[in-house]
BABATI-595967 format. One record per residue (C-alpha): x, z, y; residue in three letters. Coordinates in steps of 0.05 Angstrom, whole numbers, plus 32768, in hexadecimal, padded with zeros to 4 digits. Each point is the difference from the previous one (the first is absolute). Example, Ala and Ser with C-alpha at 12.3 -4.5 7.8 and 13.67 -1.06 7.14 Angstrom:
80F6809C7FA6ala 801B7FF38045ser 
END
This chain:
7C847D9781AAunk 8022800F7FCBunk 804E7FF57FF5unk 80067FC57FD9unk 7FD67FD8802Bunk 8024801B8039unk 803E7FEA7FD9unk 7FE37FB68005unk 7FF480098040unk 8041800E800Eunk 80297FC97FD9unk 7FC67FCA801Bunk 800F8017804Dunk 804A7FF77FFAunk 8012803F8020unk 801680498017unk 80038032803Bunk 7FF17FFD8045unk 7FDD8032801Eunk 7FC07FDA802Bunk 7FF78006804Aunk 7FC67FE2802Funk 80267FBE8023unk 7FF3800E8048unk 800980348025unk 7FC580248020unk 7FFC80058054unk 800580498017unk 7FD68009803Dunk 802F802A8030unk 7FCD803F8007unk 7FF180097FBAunk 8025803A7FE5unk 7FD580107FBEunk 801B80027FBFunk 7FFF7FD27FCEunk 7FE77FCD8030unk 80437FEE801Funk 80267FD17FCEunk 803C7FE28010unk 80137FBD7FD1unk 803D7FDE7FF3unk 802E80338023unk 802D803B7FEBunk 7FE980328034unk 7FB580168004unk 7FD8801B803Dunk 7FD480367FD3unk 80008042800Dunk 801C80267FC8unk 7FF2804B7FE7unk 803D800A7FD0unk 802080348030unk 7FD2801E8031unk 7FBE7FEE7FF0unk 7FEE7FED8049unk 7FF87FB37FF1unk 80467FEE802Cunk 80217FBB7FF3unk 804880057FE8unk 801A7FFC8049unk 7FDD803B8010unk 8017802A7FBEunk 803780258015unk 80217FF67FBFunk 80287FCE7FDBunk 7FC77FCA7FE1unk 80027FC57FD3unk 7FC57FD17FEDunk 7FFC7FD47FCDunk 7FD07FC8800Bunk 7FDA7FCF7FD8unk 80347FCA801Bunk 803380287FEEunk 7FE780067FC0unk 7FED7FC07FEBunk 803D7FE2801Funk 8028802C7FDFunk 7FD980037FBEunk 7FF9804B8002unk 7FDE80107FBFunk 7FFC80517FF8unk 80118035802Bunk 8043800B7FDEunk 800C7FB58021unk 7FEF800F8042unk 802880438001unk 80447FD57FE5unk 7FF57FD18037unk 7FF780368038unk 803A8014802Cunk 800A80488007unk 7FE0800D7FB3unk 80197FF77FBCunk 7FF17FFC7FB7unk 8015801F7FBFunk 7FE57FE07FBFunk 800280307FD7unk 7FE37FD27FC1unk 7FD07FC77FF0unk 7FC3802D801Funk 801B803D802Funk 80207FF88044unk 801D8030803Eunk 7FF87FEE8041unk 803580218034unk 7FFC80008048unk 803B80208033unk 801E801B7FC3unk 7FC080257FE9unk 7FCC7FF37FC9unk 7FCA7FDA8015unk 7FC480267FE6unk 7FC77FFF8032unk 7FC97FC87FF6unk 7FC27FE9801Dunk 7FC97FD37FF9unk 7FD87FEA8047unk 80258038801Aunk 7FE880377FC9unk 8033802A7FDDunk 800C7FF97FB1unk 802880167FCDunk 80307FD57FCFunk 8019801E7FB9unk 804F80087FF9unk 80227FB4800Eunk 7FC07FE27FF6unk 7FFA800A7FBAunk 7FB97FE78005unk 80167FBD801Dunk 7FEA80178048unk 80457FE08021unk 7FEE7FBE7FDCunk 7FB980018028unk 7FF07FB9800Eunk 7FFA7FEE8044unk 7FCA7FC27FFCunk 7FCF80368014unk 80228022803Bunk 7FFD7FDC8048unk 804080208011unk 802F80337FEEunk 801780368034unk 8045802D8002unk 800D8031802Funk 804180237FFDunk 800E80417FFBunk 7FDD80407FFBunk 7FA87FFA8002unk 7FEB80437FF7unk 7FC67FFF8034unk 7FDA7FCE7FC7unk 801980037FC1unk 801580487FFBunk 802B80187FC2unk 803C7FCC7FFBunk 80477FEF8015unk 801D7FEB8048unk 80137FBA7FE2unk 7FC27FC88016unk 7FBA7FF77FEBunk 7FE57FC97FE3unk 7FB47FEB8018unk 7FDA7FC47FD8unk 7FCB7FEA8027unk 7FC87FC77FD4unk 7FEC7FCD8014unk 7FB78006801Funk 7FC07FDE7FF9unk 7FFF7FDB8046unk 7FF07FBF7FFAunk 7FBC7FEC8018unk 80037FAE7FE0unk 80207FF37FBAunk 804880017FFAunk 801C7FFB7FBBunk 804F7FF37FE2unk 80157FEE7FBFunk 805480017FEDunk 80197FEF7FBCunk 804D80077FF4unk 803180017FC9unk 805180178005unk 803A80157FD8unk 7FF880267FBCunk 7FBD7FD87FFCunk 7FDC80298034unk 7FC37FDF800Bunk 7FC5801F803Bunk 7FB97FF18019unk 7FE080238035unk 7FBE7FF78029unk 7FEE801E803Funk 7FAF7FF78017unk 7FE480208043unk 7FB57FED8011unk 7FC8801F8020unk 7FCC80127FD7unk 7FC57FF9802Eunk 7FE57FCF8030unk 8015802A803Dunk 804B801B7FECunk 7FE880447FFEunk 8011800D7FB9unk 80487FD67FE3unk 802880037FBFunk 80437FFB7FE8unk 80137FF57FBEunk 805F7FF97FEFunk 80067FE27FAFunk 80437FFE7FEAunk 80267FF37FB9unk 80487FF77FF2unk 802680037FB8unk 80497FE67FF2unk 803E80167FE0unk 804280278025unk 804E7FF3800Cunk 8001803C7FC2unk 7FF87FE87FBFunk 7FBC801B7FE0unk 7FDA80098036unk 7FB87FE2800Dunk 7FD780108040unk 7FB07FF8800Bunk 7FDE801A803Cunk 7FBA7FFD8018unk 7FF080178047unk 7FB77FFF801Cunk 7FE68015803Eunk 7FB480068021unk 7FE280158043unk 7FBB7FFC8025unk 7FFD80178047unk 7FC280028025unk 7FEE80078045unk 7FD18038800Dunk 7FE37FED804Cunk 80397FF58031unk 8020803F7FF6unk 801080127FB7unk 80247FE27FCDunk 7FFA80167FB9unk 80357FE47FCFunk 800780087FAEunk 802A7FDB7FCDunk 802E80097FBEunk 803E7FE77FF0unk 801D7FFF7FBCunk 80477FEE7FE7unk 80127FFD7FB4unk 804D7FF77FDFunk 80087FF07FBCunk 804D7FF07FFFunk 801680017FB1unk 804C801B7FF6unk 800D80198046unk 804080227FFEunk 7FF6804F8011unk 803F800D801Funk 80437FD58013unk 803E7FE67FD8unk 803380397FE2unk 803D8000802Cunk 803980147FCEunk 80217FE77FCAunk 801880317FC8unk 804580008018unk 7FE6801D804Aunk 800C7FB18021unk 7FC07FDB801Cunk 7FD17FDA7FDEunk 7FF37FB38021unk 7FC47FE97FE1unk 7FDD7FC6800Cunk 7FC87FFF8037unk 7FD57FEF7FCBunk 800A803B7FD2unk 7FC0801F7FE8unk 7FFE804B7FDAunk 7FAF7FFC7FF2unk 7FDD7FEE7FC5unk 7FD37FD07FF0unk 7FCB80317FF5unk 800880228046unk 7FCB80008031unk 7FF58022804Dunk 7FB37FF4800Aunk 7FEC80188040unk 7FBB7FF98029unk 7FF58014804Aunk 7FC080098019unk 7FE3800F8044unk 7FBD80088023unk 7FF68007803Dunk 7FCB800C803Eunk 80097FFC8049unk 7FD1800A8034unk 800C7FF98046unk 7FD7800A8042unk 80048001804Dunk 7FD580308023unk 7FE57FE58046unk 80398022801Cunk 80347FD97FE1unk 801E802F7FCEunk 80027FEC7FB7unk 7FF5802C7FC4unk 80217FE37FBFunk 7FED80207FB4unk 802E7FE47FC9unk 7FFC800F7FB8unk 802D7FE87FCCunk 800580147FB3unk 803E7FDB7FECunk 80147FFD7FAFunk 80387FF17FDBunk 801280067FB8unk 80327FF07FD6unk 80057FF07FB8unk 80497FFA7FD6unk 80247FF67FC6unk 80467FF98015unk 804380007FEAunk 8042801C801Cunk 803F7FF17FF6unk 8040802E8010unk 8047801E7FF1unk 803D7FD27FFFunk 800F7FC17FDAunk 80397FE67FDAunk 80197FC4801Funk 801A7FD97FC7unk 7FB480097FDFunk 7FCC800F8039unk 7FEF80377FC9unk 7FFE804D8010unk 7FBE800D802Cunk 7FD780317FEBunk 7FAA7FF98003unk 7FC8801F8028unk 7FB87FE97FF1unk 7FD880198028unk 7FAA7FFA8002unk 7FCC801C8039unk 7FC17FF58022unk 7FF8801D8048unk 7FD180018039unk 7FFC80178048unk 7FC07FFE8023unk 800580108055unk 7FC380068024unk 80128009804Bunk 7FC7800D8045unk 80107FE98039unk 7FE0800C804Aunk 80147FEB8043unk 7FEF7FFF8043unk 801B7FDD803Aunk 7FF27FEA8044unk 801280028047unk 7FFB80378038unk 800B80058048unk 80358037801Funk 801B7FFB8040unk 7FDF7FCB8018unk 802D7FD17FC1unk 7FE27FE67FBBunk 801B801E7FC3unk 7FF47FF27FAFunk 7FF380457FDDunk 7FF97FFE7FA7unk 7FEE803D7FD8unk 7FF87FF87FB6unk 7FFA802B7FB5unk 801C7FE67FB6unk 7FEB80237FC9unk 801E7FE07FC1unk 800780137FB6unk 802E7FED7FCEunk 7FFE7FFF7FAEunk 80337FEF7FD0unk 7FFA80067FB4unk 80377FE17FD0unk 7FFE80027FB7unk 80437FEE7FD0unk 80047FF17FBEunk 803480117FCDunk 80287FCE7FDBunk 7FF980097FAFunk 80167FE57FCFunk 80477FD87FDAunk 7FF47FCF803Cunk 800980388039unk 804080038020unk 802C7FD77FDDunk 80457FE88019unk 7FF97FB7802Aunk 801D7FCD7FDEunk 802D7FD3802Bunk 7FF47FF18041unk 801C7FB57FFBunk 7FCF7FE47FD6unk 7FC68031801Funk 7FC27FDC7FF1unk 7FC980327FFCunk 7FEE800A7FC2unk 801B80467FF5unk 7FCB80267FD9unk 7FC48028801Aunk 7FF780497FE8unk 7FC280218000unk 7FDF8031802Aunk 7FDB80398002unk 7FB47FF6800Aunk 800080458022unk 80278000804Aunk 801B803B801Eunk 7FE88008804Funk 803E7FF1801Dunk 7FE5800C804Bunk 7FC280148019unk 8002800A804Bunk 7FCD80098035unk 801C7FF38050unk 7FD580138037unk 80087FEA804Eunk 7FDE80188039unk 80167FEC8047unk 7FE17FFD804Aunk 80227FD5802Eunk 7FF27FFB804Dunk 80277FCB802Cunk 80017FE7804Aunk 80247FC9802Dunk 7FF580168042unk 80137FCA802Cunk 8020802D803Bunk 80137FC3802Aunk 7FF67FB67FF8unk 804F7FFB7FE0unk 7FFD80437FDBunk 7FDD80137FC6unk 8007803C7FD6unk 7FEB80067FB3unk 7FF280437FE6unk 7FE180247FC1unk 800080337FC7unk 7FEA80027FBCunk 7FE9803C7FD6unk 800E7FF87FB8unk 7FFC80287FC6unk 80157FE77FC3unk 7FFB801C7FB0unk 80177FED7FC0unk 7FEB80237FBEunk 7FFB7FEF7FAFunk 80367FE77FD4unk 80457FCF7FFDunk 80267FFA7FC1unk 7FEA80467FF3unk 802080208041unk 7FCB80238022unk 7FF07FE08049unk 7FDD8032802Dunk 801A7FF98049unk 7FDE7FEE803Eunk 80107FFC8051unk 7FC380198030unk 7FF27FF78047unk 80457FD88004unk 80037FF1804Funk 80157FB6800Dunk 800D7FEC8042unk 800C7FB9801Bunk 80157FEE804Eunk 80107FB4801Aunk 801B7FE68044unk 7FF57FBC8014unk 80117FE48047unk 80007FB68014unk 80347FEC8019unk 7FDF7FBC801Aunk 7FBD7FDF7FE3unk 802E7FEB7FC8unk 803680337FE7unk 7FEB80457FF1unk 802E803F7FEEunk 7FE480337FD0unk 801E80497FE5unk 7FDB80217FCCunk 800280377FD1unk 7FD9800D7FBBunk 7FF980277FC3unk 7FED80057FB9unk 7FFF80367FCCunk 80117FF87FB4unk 7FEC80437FD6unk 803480147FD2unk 7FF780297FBDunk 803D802A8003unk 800D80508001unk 802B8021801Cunk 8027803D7FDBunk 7FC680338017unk 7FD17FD67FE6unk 7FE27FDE8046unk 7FE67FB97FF5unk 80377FD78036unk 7FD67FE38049unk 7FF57FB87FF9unk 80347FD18011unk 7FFB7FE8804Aunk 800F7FBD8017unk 80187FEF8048unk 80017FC18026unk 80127FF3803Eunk 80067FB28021unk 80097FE78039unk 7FFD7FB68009unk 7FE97FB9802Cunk 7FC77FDC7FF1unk 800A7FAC801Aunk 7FCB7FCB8005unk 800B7FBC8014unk 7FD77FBD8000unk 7FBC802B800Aunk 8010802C7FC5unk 80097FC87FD1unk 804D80147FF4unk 8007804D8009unk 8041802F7FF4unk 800D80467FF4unk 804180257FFCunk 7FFE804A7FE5unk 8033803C7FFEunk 7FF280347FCFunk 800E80497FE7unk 7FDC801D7FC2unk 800F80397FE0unk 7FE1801F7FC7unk 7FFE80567FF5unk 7FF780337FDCunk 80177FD27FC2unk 7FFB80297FBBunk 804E80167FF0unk 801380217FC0unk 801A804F8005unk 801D80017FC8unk 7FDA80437FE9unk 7FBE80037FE6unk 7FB780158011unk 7FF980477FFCunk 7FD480107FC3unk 80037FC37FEDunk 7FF77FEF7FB7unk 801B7FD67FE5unk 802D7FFE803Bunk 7FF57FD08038unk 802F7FE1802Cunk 7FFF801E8052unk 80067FD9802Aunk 800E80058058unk 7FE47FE18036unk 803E7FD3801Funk 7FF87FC8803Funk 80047FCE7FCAunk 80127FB2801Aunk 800D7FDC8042unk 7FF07FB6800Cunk 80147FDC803Eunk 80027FB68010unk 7FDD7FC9802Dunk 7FDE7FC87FECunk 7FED7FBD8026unk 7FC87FCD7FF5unk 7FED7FC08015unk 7FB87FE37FF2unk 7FCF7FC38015unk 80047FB98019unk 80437FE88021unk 7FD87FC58015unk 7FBE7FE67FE4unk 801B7FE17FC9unk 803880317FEFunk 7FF4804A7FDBunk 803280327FF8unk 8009803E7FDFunk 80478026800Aunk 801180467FF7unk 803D802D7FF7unk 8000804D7FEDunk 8042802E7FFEunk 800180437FEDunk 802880407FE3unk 7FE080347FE2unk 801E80457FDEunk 7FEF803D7FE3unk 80138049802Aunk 804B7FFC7FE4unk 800C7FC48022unk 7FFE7FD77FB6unk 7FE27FBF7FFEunk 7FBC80037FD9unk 7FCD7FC47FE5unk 80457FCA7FF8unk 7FD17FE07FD8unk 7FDF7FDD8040unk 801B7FCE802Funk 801E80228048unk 7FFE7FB28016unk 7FCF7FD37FF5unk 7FF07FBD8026unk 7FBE7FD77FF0unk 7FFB7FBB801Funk 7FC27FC37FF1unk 7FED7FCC8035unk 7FD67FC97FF4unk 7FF87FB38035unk 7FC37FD77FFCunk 80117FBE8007unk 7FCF7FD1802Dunk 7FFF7FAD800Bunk 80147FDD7FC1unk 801080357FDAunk 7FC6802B801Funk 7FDC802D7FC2unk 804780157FE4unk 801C8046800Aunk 803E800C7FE9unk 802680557FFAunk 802D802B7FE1unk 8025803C8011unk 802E80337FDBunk 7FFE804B7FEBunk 8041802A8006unk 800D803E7FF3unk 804B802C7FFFunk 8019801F7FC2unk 7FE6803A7FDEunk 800E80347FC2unk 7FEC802B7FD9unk 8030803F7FE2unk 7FF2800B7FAEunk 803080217FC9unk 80237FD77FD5unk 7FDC80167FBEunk 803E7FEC7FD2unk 80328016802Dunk 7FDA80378026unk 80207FEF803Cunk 7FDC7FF58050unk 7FF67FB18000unk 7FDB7FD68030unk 7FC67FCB7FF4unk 80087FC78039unk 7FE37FC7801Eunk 80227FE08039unk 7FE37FDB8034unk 7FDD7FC27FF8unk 7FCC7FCD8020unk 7FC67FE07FE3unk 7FEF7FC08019unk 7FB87FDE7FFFunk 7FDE7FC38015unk 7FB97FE78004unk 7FE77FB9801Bunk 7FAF7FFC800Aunk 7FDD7FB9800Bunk 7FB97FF68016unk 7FE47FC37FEEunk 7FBE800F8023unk 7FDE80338022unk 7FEE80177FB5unk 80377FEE7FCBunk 804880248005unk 80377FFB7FD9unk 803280377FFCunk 804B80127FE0unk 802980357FFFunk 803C80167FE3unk 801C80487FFDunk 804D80117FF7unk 80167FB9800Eunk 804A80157FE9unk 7FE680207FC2unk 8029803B801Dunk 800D80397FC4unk 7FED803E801Dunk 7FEA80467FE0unk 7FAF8014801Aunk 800D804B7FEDunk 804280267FEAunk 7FDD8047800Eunk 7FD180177FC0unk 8028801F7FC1unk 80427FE28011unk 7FE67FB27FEAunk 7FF67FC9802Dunk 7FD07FC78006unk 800D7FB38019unk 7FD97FE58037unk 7FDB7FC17FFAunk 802E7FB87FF6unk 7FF37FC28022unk 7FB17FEF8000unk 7FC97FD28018unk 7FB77FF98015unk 7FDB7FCB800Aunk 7FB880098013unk 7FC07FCB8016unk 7FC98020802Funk 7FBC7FE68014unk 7FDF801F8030unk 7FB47FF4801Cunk 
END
């Protein structure tokens, strides 16, 4: 369909976002304990069995580390559009928006930068500058976070939280189809369909297919967004004990004058800028196009014995085609004149293609049961990015005023030739073998290692990268004891590695950086797991951080900066969670996280990230007369934070802040029928002024005013 018929579509529907969901729930029969068979409805807690830290298929009560997930209620009740949504509304994990396009997700006072998809490690660019953090979730089932450090399955990365996207499946064996139209503030206007069918007489074989398009305008001036997200899988039942699943998903951006980068922070006599929340620095001529592509296959059988072998392959894509412009320096107060100009044009692509086996069953020791999971990865990475010169009496010229910024500031020309900016290749091998042995009926014990070796060669901004870690050693141990049927304690300890490309003054590349996490925590379910709690204490530190020498490489030429192992940063806190039904009528989702983190001298590092955060949303379905109405709301706080930067009129130590502030939301969902549902929402009720990002190049960015949603679903 092409978009201006879509565009009809979408101004004769009336409508805009909502994410579909099947209306009722599905009945779980108490012994079924597959995968993707168990699925939980209309709740915020879910009884699958999860992979995202240990790979042995536990549920989150019997991971032995700090878990959040984000269900389809949550989601549509929330109106949780991208990824970067559901991280700001997760306690425990925070956002920076960097711009229009890039975002950083930070976790326990750490980057986040491990991902997965159905449990299957994959690499992101720098902030996303491929869109990946604005990933739609219309075709994920759920999204999974497990705190802290995940070495045992995703390998290279930092001891902050991983983030696991798990699609939605082809399960259904009788039609079940949803339609949602919406339109909001800034003219956002949404359509999205959502089909599951068999396509056989029998079940055997089924199909999927997620259709999504949204375009609208931005609180910043300029800015025009149009995205297209389409998503397709067949799974097929091959006799009663394999499973063979294939699909593609595609996503497409084509904002036009994204702003790359934030607002400029000073004023030309060294005082603050206060722009409006509105304030663009693109031009009408900018564009961020981005595409992200993956394919997939899964295949999945159960031997006669009961143990399962599962192959995955994935070849995920994303590209990313600009012509931007940047705006920086300081301005003059009295004429919004004195910033200078960046253009800036490239085309870039990273293609991963990752392997991975698994095998996992039970075995009998000691007269007890116990779950044993042994697995490989084999993944490879390419990245090539090409820039292009400015040229020309158009390139750099001063910006004219920032008052009456409307755009049209002229475009230069540019090169037809592009210098290869990066071209890197990143190779990952691992081996991972875990166990639960259940040593008595109340104690359980989760233990594991990982072999890794990990490689980076080629090309960055023409700084050779040649560095690699082998046969890195990562262990993983977990403690869980019942204390009765419903609370549970657990203690665990994990790792991660992160390679480093640093020398040290004899010329000896620096040992990866090592991530430790240690928790120890209680696990709560009440109401027969429909409202479960968690409460975690935790210790992280992160060593052998990269620390300059202040001498150089020996033989170094030109001369290169050594550098010295040091124990780098210390992070320790407690968070606390509440999730599920209060009642059957009532859903709740509270949690609080706390945490200090600083580097070895005892300074405090990352300021730029909340120590406090609290993250509340509850919604009440109403029955009798006012029975089909659901009313919610909640609130997101966080404590202040800061950045340090130098004055650059002045030259003096100055501090970026944000104090603390709450974001309040409400949402109010009517079903007419068992097929027709109305929903609203509004986000940052108090149109509360807030800054999104105060860390990248001394600027800062506003977070989102006062907004709205309203959104009509259909669903067969």
């Amino acid at each position: 369909m092409g978009n201006m018929s879509l565009k009809s579509l979408l101004i004769a529907s009336g409508a805009v976002v909502c994410l579909s969901m099947p209306a009722y729930a599905q009945v779980q029969d108490e012994e079924t304990t597959e995968l993707d068979t168990v699925v939980v409805i209309g709740r915020y807690t879910v009884d699958q069995e999860i992979d995202t830290a240990t790979g042995l298929g536990l549920t989150v009560r019997e991971t032995p580390q700090s878990v959040t997930v984000v269900t389809q209620q949550r989601i549509e009740d929330q109106n949780l559009e991208t990824i970067a949504d559901v991280v700001r509304n997760t306690a425990g994990v925070s956002i920076v928006e960097v711009d229009d396009v890039r975002n950083v997700f930070n976790a326990r006072g750490f980057e986040v930068t491990n991902y997965q998809i159905d449990g299957v490690p994959l690499s992101w660019s720098l902030a996303g500058d491929s869109a990946e953090t604005l990933a739609d979730v219309s075709i994920y089932e759920r999204v999974e976070l497990v705190r802290g450090a995940t070495g045992l399955l995703t390998g290279a990365g930092d001891p902050s939280a991983s983030i696991n996207l798990v699609r939605k499946h082809a399960d259904a064996r009788e039609l079940e189809a949803s339609v949602t139209g919406s339109f909001g503030s800034w003219e956002n206007r949404q359509i999205a369909a959502d089909i599951a069918s068999p396509l056989n007489e029998s079940g055997t074989i089924r199909g999927r297919f997620v259709a999504k398009y949204e375009e609208g305008e931005s609180y910043i001036d300029l800015f025009d967004s149009d995205k297209q997200v389409f998503y397709g899988v067949i799974e097929a039942d091959l006799g009663d004990s394999s499973l063979v699943r294939a699909g593609a998903s595609q996503q497409k951006n084509n904002p036009t004058a994204p702003l790359w980068g934030a607002l400029p922070t000073f004023y030309d006599d060294g005082s603050f800028t206060d722009l409006s929340r509105s304030q663009s620095t693109s031009a009408n001529w900018a564009y961020w196009d981005t595409v992200n592509t993956n394919y997939f296959v899964n295949v999945d059988h159960e031997f006669s014995n009961g143990w399962d072998l599962q192959f995955n392959y994935n070849r995920l894509i994303n590209s990313a085609d600009t012509e931007l412009l940047y705006l920086y320096g300081t301005i003059n107060e009295a004429s919004g004149a004195g910033l200078s100009t960046w253009p800036y044009k490239s085309d870039g692509e990273s293609i991963q293609d990752s392997f991975d086996l698994h095998l996992s069953g039970d075995y009998t020791l000691f007269g007890r049961d116990h779950e044993f999971t042994v697995g490989a990865l084999h993944s490879v990475q390419d990245a090539d990015t090409y820039a292009y010169a400015a040229s020309g009496p158009n390139a750099y010229l001063p910006a004219t005023s920032l008052y009456d910024w409307d755009g049209n500031f002229p475009r230069p020309e540019f090169s037809s030739v592009g210098t290869h900016d990066q071209d890197i290749s990143t190779e990952q091998n691992g081996f991972f073998a875990a166990t639960r042995i259940n040593a008595t009926d109340a104690l359980n014990i989760v233990a594991g290692a990982r072999v890794s070796s990990w490689e980076r060669t080629g090309t960055e901004y023409g700084v050779t990268q040649e560095y690699s870690a082998d046969d890195v050693v990562i262990p993983y141990l977990g403690v869980l004891y019942d204390l009765t049927s419903n609370h549970r304690l657990y203690a665990s300890y994990t790792e991660i590695f992160q390679p480093q490309n640093l020398r040290t003054e004899s010329g000896a590349t620096l040992d990866p950086i090592y991530g430790n996490a240690y928790e120890i925590g209680l696990k709560s379910s009440y109401f027969q797991d429909a409202l479960q709690t968690s409460f975690a204490v935790f210790s992280i530190q992160q060593d052998g951080l990269g620390q300059p020498t202040g001498g150089v490489v020996a033989n170094s030429a030109p001369p290169e900066q050594a550098y010295r192992a040091s124990e780098g940063a210390t992070s320790q806190g407690f968070e606390f969670e509440v999730l599920g039904r209060v009642t059957e009528n009532w859903n709740l989702s509270l949690g609080y996280n706390q945490f200090e983190i600083e580097d070895a001298d005892g300074n405090d590092v990352n300021t730029d990230q909340p120590r406090k955060s609290l993250t509340l949303f509850t919604t009440y379905g109403f029955e009798g007369a006012l029975d089909g109405l659901t009313v919610g709301g909640g609130f997101n706080w966080q404590d202040d934070i800061y950045s340090n930067a130098t004055n650059p009129v002045t030259s003096e130590p100055t501090r970026i802040e944000q104090d603390a502030y709450t974001l309040a939301n409400l949402m109010a969902r009517y079903d007419f029928n068992d097929h027709i549902t109305l929903q609203a929402n509004v986000e940052n009720l108090f149109d509360e002024t807030y800054y999104s990002q105060i860390s990248y190049f001394s600027q800062y960015r506003y977070g989102a005013p006062r907004n709205y949603t309203v959104s009509l679903t259909y669903r067969y």
